[in-house]
NUDORO-25026 format. One record per residue (C-alpha): residue number from 1; residue in one letter; x, y, z. Coordinates in nm, 3 decimals. Last residue first. Example, Ala and Ser with C-alpha at 12.3 -4.5 7.8 and 13.67 -1.06 7.14 Angstrom:
<nodes>
2/S/1.367/-0.106/0.714 .
1/A/1.230/-0.450/0.780 .
</nodes>
This chain:
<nodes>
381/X/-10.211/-1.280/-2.926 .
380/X/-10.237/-1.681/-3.092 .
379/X/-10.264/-1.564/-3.432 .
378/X/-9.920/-1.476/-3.538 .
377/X/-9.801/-1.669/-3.261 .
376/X/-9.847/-2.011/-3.395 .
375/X/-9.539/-1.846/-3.584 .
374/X/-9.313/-1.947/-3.298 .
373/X/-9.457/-2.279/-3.230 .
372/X/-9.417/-2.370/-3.594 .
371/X/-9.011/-2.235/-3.562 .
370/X/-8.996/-2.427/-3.276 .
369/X/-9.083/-2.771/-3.403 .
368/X/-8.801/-2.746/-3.685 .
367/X/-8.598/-2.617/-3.486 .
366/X/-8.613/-2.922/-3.270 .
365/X/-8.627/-3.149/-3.577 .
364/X/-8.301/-2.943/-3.717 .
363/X/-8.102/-3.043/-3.361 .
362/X/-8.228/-3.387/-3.412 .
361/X/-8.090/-3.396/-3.747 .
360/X/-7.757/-3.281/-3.646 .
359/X/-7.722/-3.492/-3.296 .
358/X/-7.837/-3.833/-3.535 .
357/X/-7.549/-3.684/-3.768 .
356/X/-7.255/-3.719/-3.530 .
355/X/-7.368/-4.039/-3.358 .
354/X/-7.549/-4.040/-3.035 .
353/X/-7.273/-4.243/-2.784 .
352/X/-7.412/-4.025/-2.471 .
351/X/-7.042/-3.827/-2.536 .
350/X/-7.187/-3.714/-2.875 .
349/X/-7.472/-3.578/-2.667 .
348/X/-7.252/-3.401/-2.470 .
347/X/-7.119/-3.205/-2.741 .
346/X/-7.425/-3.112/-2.885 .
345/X/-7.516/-2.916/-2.522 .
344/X/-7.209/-2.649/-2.565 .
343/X/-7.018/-2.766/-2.361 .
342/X/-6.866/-3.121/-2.272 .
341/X/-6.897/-3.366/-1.996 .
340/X/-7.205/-3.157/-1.853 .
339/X/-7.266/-3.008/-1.487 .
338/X/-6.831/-2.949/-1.441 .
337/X/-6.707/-2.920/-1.123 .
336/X/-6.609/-2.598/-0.903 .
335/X/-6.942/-2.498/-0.804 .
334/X/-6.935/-2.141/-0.894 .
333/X/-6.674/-2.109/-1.157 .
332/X/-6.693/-2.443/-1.334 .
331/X/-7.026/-2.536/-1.295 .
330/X/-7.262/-2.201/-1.276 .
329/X/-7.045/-1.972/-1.515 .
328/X/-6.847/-2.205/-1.745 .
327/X/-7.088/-2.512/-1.737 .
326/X/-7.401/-2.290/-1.732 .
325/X/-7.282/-2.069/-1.937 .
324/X/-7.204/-2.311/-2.215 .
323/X/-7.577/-2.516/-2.161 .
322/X/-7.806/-2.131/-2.191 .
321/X/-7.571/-2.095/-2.518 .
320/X/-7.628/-2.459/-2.665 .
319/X/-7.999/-2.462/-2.580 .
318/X/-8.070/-2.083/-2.674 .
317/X/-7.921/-2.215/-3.027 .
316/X/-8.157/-2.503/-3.057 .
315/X/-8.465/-2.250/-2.960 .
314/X/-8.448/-2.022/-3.215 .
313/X/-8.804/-2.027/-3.251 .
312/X/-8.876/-1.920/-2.939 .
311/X/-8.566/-1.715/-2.841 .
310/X/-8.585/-1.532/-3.161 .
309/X/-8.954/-1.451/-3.136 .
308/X/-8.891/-1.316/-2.848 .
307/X/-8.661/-1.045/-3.030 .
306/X/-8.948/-0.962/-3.244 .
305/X/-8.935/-0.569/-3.183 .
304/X/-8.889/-0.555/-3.615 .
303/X/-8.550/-0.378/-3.571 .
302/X/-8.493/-0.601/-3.309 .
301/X/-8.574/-0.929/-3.540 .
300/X/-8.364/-0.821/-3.802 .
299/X/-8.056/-0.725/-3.610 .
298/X/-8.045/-1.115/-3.378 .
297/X/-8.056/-1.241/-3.717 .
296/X/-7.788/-1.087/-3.925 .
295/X/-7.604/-1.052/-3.586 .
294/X/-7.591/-1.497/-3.555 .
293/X/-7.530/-1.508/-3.913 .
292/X/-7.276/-1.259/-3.941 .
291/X/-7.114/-1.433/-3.614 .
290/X/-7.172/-1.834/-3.780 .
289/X/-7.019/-1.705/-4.135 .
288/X/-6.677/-1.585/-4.063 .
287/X/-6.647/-1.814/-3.720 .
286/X/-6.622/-2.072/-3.948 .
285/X/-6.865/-2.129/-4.193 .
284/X/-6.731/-2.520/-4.228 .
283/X/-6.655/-2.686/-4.612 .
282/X/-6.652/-3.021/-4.747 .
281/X/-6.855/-3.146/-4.486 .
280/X/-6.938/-3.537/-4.397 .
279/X/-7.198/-3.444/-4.339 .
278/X/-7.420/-3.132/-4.449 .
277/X/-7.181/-2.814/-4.527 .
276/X/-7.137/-2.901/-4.896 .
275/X/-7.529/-2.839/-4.983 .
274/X/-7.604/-2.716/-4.663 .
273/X/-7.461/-2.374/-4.793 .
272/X/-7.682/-2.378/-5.031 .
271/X/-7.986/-2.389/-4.787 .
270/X/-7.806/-2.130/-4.607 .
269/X/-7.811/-1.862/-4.872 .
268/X/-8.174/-1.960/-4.962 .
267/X/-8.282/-1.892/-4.574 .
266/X/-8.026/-1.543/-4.560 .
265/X/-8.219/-1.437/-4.891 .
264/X/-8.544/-1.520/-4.767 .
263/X/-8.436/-1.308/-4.436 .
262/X/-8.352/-1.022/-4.706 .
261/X/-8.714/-0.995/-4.835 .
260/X/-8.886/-1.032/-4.557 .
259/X/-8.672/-0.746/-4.452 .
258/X/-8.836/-0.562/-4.746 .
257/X/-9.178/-0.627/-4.530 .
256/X/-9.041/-0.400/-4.241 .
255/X/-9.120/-0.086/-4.495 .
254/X/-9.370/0.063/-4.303 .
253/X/-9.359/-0.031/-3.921 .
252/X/-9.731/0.024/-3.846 .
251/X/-9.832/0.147/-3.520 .
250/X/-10.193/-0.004/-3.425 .
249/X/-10.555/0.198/-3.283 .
248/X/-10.749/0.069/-3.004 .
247/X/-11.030/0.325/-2.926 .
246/X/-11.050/0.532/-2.579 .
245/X/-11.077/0.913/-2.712 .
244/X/-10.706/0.954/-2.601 .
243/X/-10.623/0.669/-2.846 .
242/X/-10.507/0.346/-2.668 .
241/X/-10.212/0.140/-2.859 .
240/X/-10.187/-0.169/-3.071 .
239/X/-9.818/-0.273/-3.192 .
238/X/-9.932/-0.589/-3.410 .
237/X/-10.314/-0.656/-3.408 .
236/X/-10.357/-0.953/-3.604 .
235/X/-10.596/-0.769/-3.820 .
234/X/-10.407/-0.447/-3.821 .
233/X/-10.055/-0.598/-3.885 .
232/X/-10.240/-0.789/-4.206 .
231/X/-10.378/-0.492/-4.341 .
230/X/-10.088/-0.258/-4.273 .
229/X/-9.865/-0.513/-4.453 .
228/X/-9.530/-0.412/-4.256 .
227/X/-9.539/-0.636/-3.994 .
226/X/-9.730/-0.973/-4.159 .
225/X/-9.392/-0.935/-4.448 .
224/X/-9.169/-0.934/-4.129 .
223/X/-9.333/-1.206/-3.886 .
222/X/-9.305/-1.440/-4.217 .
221/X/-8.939/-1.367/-4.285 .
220/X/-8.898/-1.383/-3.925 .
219/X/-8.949/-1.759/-3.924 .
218/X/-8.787/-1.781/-4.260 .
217/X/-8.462/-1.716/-4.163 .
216/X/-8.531/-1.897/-3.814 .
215/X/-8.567/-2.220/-4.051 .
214/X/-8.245/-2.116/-4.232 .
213/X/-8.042/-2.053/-3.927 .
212/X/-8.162/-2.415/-3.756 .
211/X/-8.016/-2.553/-4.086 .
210/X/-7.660/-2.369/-4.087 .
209/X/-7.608/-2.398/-3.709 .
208/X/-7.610/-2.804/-3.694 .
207/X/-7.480/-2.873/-4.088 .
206/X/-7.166/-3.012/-4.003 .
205/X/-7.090/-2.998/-3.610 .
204/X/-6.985/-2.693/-3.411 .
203/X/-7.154/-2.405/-3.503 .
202/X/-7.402/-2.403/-3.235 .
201/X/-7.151/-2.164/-3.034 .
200/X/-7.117/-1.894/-3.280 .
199/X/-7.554/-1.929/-3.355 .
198/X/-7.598/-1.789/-2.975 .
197/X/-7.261/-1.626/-2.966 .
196/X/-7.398/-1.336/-3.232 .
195/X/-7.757/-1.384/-3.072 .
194/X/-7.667/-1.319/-2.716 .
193/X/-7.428/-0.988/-2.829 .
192/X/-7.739/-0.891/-3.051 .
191/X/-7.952/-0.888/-2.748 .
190/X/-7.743/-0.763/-2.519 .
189/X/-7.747/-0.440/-2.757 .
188/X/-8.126/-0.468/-2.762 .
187/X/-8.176/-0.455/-2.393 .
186/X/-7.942/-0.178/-2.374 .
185/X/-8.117/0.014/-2.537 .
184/X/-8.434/-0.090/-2.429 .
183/X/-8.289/0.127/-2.103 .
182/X/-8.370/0.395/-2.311 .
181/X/-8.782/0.430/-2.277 .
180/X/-8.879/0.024/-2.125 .
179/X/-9.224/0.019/-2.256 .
178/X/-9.372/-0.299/-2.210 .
177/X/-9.578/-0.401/-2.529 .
176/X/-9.936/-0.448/-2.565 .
175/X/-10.073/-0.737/-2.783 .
174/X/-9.957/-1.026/-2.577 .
173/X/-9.870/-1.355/-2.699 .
172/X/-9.530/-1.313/-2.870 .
171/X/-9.403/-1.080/-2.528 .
170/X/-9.273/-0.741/-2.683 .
169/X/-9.029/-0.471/-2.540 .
168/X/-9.127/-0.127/-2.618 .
167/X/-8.871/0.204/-2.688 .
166/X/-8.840/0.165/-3.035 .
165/X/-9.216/0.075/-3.037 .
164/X/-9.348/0.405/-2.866 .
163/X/-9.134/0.644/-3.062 .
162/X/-9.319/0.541/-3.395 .
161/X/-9.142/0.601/-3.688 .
160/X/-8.973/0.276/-3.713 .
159/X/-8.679/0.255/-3.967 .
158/X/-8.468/0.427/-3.702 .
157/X/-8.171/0.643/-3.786 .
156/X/-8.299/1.053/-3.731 .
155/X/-8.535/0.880/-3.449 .
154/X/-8.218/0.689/-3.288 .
153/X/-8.340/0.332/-3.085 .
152/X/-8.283/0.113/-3.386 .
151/X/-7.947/0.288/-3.539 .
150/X/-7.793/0.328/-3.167 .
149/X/-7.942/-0.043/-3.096 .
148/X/-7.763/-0.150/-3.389 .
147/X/-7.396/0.042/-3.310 .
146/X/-7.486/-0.106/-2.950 .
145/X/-7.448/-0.450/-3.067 .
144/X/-7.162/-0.372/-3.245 .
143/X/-6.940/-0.210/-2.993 .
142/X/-7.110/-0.553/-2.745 .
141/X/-6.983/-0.766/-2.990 .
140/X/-6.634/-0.564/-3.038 .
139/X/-6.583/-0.573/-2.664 .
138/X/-6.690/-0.961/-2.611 .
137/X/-6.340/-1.065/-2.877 .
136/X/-6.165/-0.845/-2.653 .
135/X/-6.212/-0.998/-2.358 .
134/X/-6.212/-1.345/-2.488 .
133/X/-5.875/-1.330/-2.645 .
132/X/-5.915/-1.374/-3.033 .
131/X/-5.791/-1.707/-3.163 .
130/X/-5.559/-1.961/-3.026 .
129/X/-5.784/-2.164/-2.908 .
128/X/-5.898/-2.364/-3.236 .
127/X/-5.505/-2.407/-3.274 .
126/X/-5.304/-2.323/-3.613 .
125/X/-5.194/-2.011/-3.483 .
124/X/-5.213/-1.848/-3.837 .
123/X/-5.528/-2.004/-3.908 .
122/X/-5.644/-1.927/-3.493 .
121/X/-5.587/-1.614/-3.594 .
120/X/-5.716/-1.568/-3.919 .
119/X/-6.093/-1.737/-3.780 .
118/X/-6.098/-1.490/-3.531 .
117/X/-6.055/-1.169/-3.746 .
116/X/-6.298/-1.323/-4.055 .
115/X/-6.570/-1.383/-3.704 .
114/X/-6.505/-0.995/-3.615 .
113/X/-6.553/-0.895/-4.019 .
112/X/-6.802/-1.120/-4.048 .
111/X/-6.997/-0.970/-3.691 .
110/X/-6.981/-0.630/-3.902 .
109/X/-7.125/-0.729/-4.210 .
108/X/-7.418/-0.964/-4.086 .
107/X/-7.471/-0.597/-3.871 .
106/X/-7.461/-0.379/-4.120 .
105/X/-7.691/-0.587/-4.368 .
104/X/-7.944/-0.572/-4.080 .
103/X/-7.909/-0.209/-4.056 .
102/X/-7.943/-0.148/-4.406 .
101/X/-8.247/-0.411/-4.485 .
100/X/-8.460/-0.214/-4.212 .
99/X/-8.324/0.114/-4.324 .
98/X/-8.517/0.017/-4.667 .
97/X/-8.274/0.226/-4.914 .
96/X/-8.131/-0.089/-5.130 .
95/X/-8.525/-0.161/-5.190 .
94/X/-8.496/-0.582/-5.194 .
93/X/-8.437/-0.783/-5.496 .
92/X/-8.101/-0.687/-5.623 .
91/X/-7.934/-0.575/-5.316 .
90/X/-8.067/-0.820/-5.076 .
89/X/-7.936/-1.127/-5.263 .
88/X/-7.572/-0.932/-5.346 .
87/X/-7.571/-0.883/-4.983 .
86/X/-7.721/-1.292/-4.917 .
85/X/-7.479/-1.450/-5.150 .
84/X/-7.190/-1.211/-5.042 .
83/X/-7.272/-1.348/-4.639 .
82/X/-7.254/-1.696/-4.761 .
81/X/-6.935/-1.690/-4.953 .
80/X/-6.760/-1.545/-4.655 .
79/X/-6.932/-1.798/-4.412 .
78/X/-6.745/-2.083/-4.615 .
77/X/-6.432/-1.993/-4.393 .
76/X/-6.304/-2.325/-4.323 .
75/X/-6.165/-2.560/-4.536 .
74/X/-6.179/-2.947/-4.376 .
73/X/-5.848/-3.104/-4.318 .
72/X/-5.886/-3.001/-3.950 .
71/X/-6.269/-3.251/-3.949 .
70/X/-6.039/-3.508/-3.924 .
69/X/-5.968/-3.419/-3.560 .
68/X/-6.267/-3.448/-3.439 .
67/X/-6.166/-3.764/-3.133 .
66/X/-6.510/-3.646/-2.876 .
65/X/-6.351/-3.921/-2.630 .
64/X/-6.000/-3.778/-2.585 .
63/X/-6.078/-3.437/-2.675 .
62/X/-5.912/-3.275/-3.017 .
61/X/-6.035/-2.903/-3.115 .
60/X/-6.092/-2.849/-3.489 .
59/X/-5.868/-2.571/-3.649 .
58/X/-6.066/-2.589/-4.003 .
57/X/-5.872/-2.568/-4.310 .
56/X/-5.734/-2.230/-4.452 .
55/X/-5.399/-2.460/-4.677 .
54/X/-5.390/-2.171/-4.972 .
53/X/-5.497/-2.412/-5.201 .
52/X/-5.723/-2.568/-4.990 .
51/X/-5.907/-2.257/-4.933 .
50/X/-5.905/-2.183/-5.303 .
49/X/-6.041/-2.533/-5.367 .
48/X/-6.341/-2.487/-5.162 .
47/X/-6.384/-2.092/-5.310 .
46/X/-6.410/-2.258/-5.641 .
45/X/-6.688/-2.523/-5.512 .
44/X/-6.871/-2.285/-5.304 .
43/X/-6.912/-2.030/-5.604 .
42/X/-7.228/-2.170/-5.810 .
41/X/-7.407/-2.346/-5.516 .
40/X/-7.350/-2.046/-5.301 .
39/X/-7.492/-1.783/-5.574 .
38/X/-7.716/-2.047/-5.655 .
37/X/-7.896/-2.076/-5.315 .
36/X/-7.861/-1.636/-5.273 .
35/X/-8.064/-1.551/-5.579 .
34/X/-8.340/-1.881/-5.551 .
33/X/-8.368/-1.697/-5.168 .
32/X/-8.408/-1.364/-5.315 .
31/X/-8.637/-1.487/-5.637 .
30/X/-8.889/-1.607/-5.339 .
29/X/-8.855/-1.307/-5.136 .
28/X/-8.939/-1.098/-5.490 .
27/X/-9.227/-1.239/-5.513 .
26/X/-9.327/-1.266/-5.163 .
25/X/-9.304/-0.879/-5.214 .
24/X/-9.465/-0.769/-5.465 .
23/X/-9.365/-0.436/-5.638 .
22/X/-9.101/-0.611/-5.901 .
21/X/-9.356/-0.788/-6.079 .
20/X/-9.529/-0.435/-6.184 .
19/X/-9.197/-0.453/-6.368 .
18/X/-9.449/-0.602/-6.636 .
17/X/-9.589/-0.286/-6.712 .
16/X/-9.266/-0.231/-6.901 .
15/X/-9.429/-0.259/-7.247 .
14/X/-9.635/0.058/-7.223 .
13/X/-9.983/0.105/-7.005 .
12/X/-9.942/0.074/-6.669 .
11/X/-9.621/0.253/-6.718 .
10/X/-9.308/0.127/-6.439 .
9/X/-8.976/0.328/-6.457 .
8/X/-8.882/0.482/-6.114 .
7/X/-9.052/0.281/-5.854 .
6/X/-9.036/-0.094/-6.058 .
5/X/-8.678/-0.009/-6.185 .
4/X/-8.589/0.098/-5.782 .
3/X/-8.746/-0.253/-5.698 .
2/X/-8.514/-0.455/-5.943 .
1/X/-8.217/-0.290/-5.775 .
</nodes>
């Protein structure tokens, strides 16, 4: 909103010459992320006692040496809050037409309303197992996943122009992409299904998906704004390609920078979150907020071809997916004994005797680390 009063009523030379403030960018990522952290700081407590009120608490699972079960007087649902803190983030500080914000926005939306589903059955069920059947639970990811990829990958839909990037996959430290045509498709729809479970399974201690979502907030905030400044993209030589008379020449993805924008929303929107999420919590995300998280980000770095940067920098939640399928798929079903005590990876350490919040803050180190790895990058190409 404050961008369209820049575009449609800024005169260099009356008295609104200061909406020229409203045309930058880190600017208006920084008053995003202040947006979203007291949107969540302001409504957190009311929506707390709401959920008590009307007895949503957290359905925490009960194992005979992992004992959680205080954390089922605990509301649950927070992610609600956090998703309106970064939409009503993104729509007054980002352009509400960028397709880059729009398609990200769809998807936090979209894995909310599948993670809002969950979360009412198991309420209703009161059981942390009871909630939506795997198989269908997969079928709406993978629906979603390929709504994104539809939007990425269609010309008419796509915020890239060029034809050559939809279609490319991109290694961090290589300039020249691997162009995969269609089948990136479906690359980019098992993507978003790996990122939506990705954060969905990290989300299982206070404070252990909502920091390590911050940090990868920012992350690809910082890939984002480098994207679409033509300068910057050309210099670090994002998207290069031959011209027919032999000389290097770069695609720019105009308008990525606004989703610098939004992921400073999602970073402010989980630091506030922290604030009663960090332990002992007063509040969980519940599968509400860890899916829209987990899409928000897996959508933002497709649409900007970063989707290794995601695995890099993202590291703590490849660590607790890679760890689940191993048990399920390798362990369990192939080999017929378990490889860990407990899956995902947080819940074995708990089982090493590591206390609660040692596991948290290691988990944010990790990040932490990654997330500098990951935008080592920038240069190192």
């Amino acid at each position: 909103m404050f961008y369209l009063f820049w575009k449609f009523f800024y005169e260099p030379d009356s008295w609104l010459r200061f909406l020229r403030l409203f045309k930058n960018q880190p600017f208006r990522a920084l008053c995003a992320a202040v947006t979203a952290f007291f949107i969540v700081h302001v409504l957190m407590p009311w929506f707390i006692r709401k959920m008590k009120k009307f007895g949503v608490r957290e359905q925490a699972r009960h194992y005979s040496e992992l004992d959680s079960g205080f954390k089922s007087a605990v509301p649950t649902m927070g992610g609600i809050v956090i998703l309106l803190s970064i939409v009503i983030s993104s729509l007054l500080w980002c352009d509400p037409l960028n397709k880059f914000v729009l398609i990200t926005l769809f998807a936090g939306i979209g894995g909310a309303a599948l993670g809002m589903a969950d979360d009412v059955a198991k309420i209703k069920r009161r059981s942390s197992d009871s909630g939506l059947s795997r198989g269908p639970k997969y079928l709406a990811q993978f629906a979603l996943g390929a709504a994104v990829a539809l939007f990425i990958m269609l010309e008419a839909t796509s915020p890239i122009e060029s034809a050559e990037v939809r279609h490319s996959f991109y290694f961090p430290f290589l300039k020249i992409g691997y162009n995969l045509g269609w089948f990136n498709f479906a690359v980019i729809t098992i993507f978003i299904v790996f990122a939506t479970n990705a954060v969905n399974l990290t989300d299982g201690m206070d404070g252990l998906a909502a920091a390590p979502s911050g940090m990868l907030f920012l992350t690809l905030a910082f890939f984002a704004y480098v994207i679409g400044h033509a300068t910057h993209a050309i210099y670090l030589q994002f998207f290069p390609y031959i011209e027919p008379n032999g000389l290097m020449a770069n695609h720019s993805l105009i308008g990525a920078g606004e989703l610098a924008v939004l992921c400073c929303a999602g970073a402010g929107a989980a630091a506030g979150f922290l604030w009663d999420n960090a332990f002992p919590a007063t509040i969980m995300m519940g599968d509400t907020g860890s899916l829209a998280l987990g899409a928000m980000l897996g959508a933002a770095a497709a649409s900007i071809r970063q989707e290794f940067v995601f695995i890099i920098a993202g590291g703590a939640f490849v660590i607790e997916l890679l760890s689940s399928f191993v048990q399920d798929y390798v362990g369990l079903k192939l080999l017929g004994r378990r490889i860990f005590f407990r899956a995902p990876f947080h819940s074995t350490m708990l089982h090493w005797g590591i206390s609660e919040s040692k596991v948290t803050i290691r988990f944010w180190l990790i990040s932490a680390a990654l997330s500098v790895i990951a935008l080592s990058f920038l240069k190192l190409r």
